[in-house]
C-alpha positions as CSV (number, residue, x, y, z in Angstrom):
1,X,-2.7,-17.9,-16.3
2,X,-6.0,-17.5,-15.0
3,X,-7.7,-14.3,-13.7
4,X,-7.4,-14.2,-10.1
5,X,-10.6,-15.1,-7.9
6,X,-10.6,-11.4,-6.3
7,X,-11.5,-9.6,-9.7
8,X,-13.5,-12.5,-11.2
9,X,-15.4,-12.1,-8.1
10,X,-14.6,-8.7,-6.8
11,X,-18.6,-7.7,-6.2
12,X,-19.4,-11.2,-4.1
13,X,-15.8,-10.5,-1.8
14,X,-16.2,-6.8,-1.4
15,X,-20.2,-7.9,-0.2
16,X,-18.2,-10.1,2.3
17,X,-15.9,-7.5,3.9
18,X,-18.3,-4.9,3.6
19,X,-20.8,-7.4,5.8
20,X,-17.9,-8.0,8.3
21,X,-17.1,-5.0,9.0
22,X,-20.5,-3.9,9.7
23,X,-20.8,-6.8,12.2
24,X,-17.6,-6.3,13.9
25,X,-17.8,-2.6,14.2
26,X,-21.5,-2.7,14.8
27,X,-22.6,-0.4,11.8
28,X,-25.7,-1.0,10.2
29,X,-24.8,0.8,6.6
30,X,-22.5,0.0,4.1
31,X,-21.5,3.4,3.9
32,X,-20.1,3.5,7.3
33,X,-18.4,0.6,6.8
34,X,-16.6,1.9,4.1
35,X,-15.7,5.2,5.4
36,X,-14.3,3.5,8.5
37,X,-12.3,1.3,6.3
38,X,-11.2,3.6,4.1
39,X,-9.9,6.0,7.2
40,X,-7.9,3.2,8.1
41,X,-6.5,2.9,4.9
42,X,-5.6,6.1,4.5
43,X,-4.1,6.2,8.0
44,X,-2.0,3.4,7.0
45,X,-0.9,4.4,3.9
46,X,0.0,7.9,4.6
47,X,3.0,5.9,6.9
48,X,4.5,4.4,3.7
49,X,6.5,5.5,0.8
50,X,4.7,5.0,-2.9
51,X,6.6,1.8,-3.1
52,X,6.0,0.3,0.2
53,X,2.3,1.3,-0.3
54,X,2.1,-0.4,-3.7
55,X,3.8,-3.8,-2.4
56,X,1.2,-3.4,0.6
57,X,-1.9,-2.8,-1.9
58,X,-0.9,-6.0,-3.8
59,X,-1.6,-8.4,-1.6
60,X,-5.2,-6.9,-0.6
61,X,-8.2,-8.2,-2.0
62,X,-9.2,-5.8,-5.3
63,X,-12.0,-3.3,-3.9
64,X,-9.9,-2.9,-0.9
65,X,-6.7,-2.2,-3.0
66,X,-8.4,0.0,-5.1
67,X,-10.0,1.4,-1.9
68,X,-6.2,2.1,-0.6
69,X,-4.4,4.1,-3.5
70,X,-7.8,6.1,-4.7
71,X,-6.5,10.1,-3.9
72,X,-3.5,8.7,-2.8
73,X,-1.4,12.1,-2.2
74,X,2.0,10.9,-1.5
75,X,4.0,13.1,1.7
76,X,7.7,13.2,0.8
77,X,8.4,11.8,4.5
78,X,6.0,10.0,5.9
79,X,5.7,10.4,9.2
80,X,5.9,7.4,12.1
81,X,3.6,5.2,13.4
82,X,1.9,6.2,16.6
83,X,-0.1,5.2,19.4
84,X,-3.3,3.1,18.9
85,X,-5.4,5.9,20.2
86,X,-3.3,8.6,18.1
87,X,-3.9,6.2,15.1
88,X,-8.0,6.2,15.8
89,X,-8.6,9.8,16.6
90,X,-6.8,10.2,12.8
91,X,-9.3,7.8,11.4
92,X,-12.1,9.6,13.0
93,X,-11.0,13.1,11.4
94,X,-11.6,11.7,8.2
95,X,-14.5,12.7,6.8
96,X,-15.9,13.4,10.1
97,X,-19.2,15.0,9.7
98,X,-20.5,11.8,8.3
99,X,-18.3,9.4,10.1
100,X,-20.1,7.0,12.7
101,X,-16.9,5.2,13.0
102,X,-16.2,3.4,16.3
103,X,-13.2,3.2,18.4
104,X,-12.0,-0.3,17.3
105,X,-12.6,0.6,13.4
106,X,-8.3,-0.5,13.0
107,X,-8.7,-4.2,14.7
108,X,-12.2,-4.4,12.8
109,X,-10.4,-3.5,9.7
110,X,-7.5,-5.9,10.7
111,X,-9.6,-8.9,11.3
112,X,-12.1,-8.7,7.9
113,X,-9.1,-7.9,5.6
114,X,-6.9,-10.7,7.2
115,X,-10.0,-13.2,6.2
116,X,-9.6,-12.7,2.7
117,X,-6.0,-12.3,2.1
118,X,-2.8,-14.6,1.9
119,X,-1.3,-14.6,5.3
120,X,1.8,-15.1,4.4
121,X,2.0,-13.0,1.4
122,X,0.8,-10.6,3.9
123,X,2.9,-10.9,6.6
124,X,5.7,-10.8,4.3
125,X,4.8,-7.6,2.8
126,X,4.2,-6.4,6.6
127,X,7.8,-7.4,7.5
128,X,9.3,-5.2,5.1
129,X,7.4,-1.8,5.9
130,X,8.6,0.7,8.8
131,X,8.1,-0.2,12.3
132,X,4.9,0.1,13.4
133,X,3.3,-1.8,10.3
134,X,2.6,-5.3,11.6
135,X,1.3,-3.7,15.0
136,X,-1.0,-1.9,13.0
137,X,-2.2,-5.1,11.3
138,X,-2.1,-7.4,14.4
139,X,-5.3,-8.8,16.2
140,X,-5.8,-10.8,19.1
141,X,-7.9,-14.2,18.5
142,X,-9.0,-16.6,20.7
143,X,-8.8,-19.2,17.7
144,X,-6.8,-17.8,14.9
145,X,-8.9,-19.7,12.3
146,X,-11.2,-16.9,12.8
147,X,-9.3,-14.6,10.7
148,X,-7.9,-17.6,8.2
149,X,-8.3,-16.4,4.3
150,X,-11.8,-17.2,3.5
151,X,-12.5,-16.9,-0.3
152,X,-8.9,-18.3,-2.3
């Protein structure tokens, strides 16, 4: 079998996420790109049992994935999605005295992962975790080749 693209070529995709994220969210550093992202991660993860989490990191490109389980503490109930803005303000507690992260840091985080995943390995995986999962995941497009899977 050959080694999947996403660790042969981890540091060129993680360059590419890190540079959409910026854009869409409007940061200028690397750093707060990465602490918005990995908010959302966290945010998302802490909704998901250590097996749902692990089939969720799978499909994830491998910066991000390694990204999602790093000081993963696991809750023995996680608790239920919540409101969008619920969901943000969460994000933004994260690290929050060096967090510049912006209001639409979930959709942002949405739309760069979604361009370098399998769709429909992730929707899949999305289908199977608690309600609230593909919500979380979901962004609007005017043209949804926008978000298609850029790097295969």
């Amino acid at each position: 079998m050959p080694m999947p693209w996403t660790y042969r070529h981890a540091s060129k995709e993680w360059r590419a996420i890190l540079d959409d994220l910026k854009d869409r969210m409007s940061l200028v550093s690397d750093n707060s790109a990465y602490t918005a992202m990995d908010g959302v991660l966290q945010v998302f993860r802490r909704r998901l049992t250590a097996q749902q989490g692990l089939d969720f990191a799978s499909v994830l490109p491998a910066i991000p994935r390694a990204v999602f389980v790093s000081g993963w503490h696991l809750c023995e109930r996680p608790p239920p999605f919540v409101s969008r803005a619920a969901l943000i303000a969460e994000v933004k507690k994260i690290r929050q005295h060096h967090n510049l992260t912006p209001d639409n840091a979930i959709e942002a985080t949405a739309w760069s992962l979604r361009r370098y995943t399998n769709k429909i390995e992730l929707e899949r995986v999305l289908a199977r975790l608690p309600d609230g999962a593909v919500e979380f995941w979901h962004v609007d497009v005017a043209d949804p080749r926008e978000i298609e899977q850029r790097i295969i």
